[in-house]
Backbone as numpy.savetxt, mean C-alpha at the origin, in Angstrom:
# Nx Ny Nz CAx CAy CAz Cx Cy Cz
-24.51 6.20 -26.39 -23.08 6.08 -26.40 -22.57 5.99 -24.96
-21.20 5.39 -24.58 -20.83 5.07 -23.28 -20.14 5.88 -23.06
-19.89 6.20 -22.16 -18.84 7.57 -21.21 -17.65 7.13 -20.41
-16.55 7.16 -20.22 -15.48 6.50 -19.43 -15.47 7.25 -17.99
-15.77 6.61 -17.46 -15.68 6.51 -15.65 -14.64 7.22 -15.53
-14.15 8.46 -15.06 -12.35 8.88 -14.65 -12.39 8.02 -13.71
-10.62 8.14 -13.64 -10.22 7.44 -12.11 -10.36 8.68 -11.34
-10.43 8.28 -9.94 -10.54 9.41 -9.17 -9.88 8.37 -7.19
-9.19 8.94 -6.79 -9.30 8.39 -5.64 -9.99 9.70 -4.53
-10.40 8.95 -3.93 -11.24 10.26 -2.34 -9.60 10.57 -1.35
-9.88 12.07 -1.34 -8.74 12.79 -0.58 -9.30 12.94 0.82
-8.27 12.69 1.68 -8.75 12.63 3.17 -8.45 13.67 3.59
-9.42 14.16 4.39 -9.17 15.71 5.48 -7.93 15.34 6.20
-8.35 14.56 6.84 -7.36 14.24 8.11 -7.07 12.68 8.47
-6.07 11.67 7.69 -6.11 10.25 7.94 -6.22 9.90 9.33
-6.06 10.67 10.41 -6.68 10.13 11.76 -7.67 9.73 11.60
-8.76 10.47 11.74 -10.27 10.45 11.17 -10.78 9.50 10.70
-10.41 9.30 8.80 -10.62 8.46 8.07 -9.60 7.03 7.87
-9.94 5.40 7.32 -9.20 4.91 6.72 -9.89 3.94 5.62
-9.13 4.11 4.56 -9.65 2.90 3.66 -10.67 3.48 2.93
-10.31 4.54 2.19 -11.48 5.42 1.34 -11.50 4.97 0.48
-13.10 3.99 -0.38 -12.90 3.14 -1.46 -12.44 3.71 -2.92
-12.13 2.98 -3.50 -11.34 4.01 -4.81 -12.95 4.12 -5.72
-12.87 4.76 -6.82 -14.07 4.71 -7.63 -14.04 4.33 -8.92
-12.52 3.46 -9.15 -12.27 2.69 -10.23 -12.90 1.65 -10.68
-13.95 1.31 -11.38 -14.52 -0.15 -11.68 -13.34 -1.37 -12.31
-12.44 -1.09 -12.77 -11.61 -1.79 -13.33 -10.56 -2.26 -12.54
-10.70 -1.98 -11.31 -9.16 -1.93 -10.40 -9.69 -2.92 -9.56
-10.63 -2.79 -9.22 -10.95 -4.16 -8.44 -11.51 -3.34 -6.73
-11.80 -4.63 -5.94 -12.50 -4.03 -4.42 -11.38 -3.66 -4.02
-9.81 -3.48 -4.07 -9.23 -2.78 -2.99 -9.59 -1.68 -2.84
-8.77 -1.32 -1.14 -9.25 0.33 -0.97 -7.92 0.98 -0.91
-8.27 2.22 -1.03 -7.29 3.48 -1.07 -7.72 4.43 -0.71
-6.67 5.41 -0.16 -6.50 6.49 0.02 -4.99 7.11 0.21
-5.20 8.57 -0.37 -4.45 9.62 -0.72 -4.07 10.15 0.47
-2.73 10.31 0.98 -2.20 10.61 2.49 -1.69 12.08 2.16
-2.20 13.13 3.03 -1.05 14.21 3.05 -0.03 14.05 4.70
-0.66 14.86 5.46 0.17 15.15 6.64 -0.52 13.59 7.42
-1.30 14.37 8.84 -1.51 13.14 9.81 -0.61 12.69 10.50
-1.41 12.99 12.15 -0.58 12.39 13.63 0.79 11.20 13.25
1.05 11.06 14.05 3.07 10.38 13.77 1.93 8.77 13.76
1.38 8.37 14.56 0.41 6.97 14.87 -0.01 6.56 13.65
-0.77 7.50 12.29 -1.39 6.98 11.52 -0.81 6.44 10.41
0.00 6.32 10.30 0.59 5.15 9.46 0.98 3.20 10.08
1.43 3.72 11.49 1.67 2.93 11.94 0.07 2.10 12.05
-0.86 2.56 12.66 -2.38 2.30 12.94 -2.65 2.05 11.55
-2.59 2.11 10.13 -2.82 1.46 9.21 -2.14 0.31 8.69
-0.88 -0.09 9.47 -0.05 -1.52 8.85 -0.34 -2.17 9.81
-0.60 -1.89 11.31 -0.88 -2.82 12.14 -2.48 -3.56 11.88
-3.31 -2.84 11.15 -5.01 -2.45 11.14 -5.00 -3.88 9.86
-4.27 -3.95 9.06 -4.55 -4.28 7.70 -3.59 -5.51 7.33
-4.05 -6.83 7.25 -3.00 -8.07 6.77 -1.98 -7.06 5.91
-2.32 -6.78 4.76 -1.65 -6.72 3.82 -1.87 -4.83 3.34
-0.67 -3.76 3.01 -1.08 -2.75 3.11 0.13 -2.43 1.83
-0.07 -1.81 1.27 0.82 -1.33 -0.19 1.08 0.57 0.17
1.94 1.22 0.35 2.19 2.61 0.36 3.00 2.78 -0.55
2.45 3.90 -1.43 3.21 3.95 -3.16 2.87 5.77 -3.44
3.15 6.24 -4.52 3.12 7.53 -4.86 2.50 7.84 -5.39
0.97 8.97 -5.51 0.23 8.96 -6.11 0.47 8.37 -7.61
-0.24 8.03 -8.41 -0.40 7.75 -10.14 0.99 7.11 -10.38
1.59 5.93 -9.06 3.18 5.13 -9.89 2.66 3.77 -10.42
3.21 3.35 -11.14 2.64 2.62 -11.95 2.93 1.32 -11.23
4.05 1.39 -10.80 4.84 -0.39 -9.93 3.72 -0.02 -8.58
3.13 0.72 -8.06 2.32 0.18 -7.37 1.25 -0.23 -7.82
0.78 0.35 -9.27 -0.45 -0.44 -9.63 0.15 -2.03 -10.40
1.24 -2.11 -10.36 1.43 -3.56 -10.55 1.45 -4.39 -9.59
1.70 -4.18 -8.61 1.55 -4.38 -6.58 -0.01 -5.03 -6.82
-0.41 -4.06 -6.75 -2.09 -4.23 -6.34 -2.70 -4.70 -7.45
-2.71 -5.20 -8.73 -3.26 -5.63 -9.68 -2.39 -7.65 -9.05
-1.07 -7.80 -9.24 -0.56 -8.76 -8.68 -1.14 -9.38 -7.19
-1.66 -8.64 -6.30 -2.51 -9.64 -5.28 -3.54 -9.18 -5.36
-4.63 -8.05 -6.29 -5.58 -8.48 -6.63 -5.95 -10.14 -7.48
-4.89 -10.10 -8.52 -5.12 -11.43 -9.08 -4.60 -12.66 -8.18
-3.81 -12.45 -7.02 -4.20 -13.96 -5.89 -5.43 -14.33 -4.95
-6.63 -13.46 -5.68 -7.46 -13.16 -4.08 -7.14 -12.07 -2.86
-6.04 -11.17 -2.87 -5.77 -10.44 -1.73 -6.58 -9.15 -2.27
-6.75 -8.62 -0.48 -7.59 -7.14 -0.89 -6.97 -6.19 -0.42
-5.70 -5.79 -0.92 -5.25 -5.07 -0.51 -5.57 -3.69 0.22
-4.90 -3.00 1.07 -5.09 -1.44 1.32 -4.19 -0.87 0.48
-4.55 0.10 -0.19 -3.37 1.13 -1.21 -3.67 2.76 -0.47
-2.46 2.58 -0.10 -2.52 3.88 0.29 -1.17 4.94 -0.73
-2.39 5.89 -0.92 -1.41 7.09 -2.15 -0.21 7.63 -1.31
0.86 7.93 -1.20 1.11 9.38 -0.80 1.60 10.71 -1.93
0.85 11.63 -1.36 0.75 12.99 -2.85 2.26 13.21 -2.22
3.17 14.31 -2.69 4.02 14.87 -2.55 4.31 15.83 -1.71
2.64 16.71 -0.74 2.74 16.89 0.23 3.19 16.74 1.69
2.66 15.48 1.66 3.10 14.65 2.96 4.15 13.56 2.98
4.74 13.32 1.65 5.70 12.62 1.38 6.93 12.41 2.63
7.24 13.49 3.26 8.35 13.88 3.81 7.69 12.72 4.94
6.41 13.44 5.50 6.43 12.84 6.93 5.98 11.41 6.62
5.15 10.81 5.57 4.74 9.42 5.74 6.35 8.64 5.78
7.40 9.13 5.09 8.55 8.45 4.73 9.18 8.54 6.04
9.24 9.54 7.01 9.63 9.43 8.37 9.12 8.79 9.38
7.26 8.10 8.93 6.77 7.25 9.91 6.96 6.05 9.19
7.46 5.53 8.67 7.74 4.56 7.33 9.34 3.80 8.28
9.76 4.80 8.37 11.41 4.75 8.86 11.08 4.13 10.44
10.71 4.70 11.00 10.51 4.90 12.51 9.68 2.93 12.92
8.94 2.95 11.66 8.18 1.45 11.92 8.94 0.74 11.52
10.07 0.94 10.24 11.20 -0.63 10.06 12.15 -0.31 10.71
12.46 0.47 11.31 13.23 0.73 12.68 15.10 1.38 11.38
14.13 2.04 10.73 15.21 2.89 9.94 15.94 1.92 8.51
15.32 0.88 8.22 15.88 -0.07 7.06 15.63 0.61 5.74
16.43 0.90 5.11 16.17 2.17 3.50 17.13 1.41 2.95
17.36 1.72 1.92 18.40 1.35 1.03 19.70 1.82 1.16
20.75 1.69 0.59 21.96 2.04 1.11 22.19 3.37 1.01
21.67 4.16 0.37 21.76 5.88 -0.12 20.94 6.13 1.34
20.35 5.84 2.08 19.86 6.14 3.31 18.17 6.90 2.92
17.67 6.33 1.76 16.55 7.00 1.60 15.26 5.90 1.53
14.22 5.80 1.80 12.94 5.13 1.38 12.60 5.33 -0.22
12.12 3.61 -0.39 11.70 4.28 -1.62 10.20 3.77 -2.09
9.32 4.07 -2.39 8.03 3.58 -2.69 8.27 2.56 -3.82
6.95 1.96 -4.43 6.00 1.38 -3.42 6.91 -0.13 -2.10
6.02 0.51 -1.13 6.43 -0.05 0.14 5.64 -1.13 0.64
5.62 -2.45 0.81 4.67 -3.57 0.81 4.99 -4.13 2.29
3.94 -3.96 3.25 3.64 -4.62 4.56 2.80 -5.96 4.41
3.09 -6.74 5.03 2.51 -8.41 5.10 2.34 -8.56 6.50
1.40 -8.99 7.09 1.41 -8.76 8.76 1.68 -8.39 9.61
1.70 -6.97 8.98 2.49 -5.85 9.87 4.25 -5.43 9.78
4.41 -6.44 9.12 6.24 -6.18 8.56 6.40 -5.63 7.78
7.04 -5.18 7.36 8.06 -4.72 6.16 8.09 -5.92 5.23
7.95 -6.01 4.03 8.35 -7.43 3.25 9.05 -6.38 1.90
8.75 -5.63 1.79 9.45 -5.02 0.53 8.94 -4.12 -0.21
9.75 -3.79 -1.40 9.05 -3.06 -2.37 8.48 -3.68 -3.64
8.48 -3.46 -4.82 7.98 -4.25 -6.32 9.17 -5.81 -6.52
10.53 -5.02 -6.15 11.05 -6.38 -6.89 11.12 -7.77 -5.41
10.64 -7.50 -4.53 10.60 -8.61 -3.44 9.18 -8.99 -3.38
8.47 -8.13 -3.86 6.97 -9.16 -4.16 7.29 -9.97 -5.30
7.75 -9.20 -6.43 7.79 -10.77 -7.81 8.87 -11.55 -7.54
9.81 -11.27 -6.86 11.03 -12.18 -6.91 9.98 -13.41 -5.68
9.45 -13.24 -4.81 8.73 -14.14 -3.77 7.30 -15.06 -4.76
6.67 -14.07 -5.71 5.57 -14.37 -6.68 6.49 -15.42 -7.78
7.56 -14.97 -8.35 7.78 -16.13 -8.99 8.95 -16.97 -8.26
9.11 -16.74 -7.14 9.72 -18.02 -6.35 8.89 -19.10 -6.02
7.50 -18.75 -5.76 6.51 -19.10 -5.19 6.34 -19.26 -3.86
7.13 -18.47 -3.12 7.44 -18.22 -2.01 5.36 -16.89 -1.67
5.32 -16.18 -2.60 4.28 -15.06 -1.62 2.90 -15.51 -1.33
2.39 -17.03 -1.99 1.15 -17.17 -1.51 1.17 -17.63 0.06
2.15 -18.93 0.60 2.53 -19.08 1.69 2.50 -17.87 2.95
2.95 -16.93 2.52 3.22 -16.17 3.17 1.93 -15.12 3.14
1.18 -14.91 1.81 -0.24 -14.09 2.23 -1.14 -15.16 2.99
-0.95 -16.41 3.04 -1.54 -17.58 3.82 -1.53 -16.91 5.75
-0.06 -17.15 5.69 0.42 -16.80 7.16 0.05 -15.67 8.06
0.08 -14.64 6.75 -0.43 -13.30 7.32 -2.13 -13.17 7.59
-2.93 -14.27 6.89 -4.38 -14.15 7.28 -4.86 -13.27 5.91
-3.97 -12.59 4.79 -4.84 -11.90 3.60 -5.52 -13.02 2.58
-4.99 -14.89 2.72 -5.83 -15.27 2.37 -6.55 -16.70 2.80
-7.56 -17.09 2.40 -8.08 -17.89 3.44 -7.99 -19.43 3.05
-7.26 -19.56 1.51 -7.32 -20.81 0.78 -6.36 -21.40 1.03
């Protein structure tokens, strides 16, 4: 009889240290992930500059697994990075500090957060509104996440 694989993502000591801890999902595909708590003010920034294409979402939200299932199915390999509710506060303050403070009008960030060559490009509804514009392959072109 067959056994179901849990999901499980690998928790990082310290994201200085580590990046890009592979997930152990067979069904999710080669992107990588990892689960953010605290970590130096740099390491967020050092992961959008590091990575064409980088997804920051909330542990177990579902619109980021529609993120990353959506440029898994263009060829992109995304980075998914979790954040637990621990470190929430500070990833959302190095989040701020890299779009140079752009939030929504309530003045808050909101996950999932989608970088394209190091920019800011959006959250869930500016990837599909660009996916069915046909505006986001062009643009994962530009950024180097794909090579076709």
């Amino acid at each position: 009889m067959q056994h179901a694989i849990p999901y499980r993502t690998w928790v990082l000591d310290n994201p200085a240290t580590h990046r890009n801890a592979p997930e152990t999902d067979p069904t999710d595909g080669p992107s990588s992930s990892a689960v953010i708590g605290g970590g130096d003010a740099r390491s967020v920034q050092r992961m959008v500059s590091e990575n064409a294409v980088v997804v920051f979402g909330k542990s177990g939200c579902c619109m980021c697994h529609v993120i990353k299932r959506l440029l898994l199915g263009h060829g992109v390999n995304p980075a998914v990075f979790e954040v637990d509710e621990v470190g929430e506060a500070n990833v959302v303050d190095q989040l701020s500090d890299i779009t140079g403070g752009e939030a929504k009008e309530d003045g808050r960030f909101q996950f999932p957060v989608v970088f394209v060559g190091g920019k800011v490009f959006g959250g869930l509804e500016s990837v599909m509104a660009s996916h069915i514009s046909g505006e986001l392959v062009p643009i994962l072109k530009q950024a180097g996440a794909l090579w076709l």
